[in-house]
C-alpha positions as CSV (number, residue, x, y, z in Angstrom):
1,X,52.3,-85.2,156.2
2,X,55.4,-87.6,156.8
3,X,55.9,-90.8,155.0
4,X,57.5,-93.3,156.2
5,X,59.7,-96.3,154.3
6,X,61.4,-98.9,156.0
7,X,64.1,-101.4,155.0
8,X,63.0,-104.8,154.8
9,X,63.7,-107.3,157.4
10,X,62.6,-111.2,157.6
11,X,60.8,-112.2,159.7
12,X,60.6,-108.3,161.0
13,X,56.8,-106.8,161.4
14,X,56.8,-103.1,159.4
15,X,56.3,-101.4,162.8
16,X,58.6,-103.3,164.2
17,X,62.0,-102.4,161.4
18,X,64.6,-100.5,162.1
19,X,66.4,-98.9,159.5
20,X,63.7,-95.8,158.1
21,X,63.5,-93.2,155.5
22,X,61.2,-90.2,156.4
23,X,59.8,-88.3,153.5
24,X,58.0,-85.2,153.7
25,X,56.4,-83.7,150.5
26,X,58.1,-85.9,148.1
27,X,61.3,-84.7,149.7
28,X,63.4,-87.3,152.1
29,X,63.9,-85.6,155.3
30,X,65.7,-87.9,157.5
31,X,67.3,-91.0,157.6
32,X,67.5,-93.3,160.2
33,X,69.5,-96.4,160.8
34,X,69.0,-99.3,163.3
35,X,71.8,-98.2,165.4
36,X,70.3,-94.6,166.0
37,X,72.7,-93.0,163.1
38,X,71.2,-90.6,161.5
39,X,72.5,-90.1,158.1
40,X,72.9,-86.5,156.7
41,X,70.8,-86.0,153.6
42,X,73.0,-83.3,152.5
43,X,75.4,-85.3,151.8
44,X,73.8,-88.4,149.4
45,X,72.2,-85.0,147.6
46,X,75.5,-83.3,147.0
47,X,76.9,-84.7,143.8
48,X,80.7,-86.1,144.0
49,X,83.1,-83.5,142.5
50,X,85.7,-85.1,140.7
C-alpha cells in the first residue's frame, strides 16, 4: 500500500498539488517535483562523506 504526502500549496486542493512524496511500507519510494523531476532517493539517504 502507497502513501502519499504532498507539499503544501495555497489555495491548492490536495489532489490537486504538485510536488509529492510516495512512501511505501514506511519507506519513501519516490519523489516527485512539480516540474516532473524525479529526485533520486539514494542520494538524500547516503550520508555526506567529509
Amino acid at each position: 500500500m502507497y502513501k502519499y504526502i504532498a507539499i503544501k500549496e495555497n489555495g491548492v486542493a490536495f489532489g490537486d498539488l504538485s510536488d509529492k512524496i510516495t512512501i511505501k511500507n514506511s519507506a519513501v519510494e519516490n519523489v516527485q517535483l512539480s516540474d516532473g523531476t524525479n529526485i533520486d532517493i539514494t542520494l538524500l539517504q547516503t550520508p555526506n562523506p567529509k
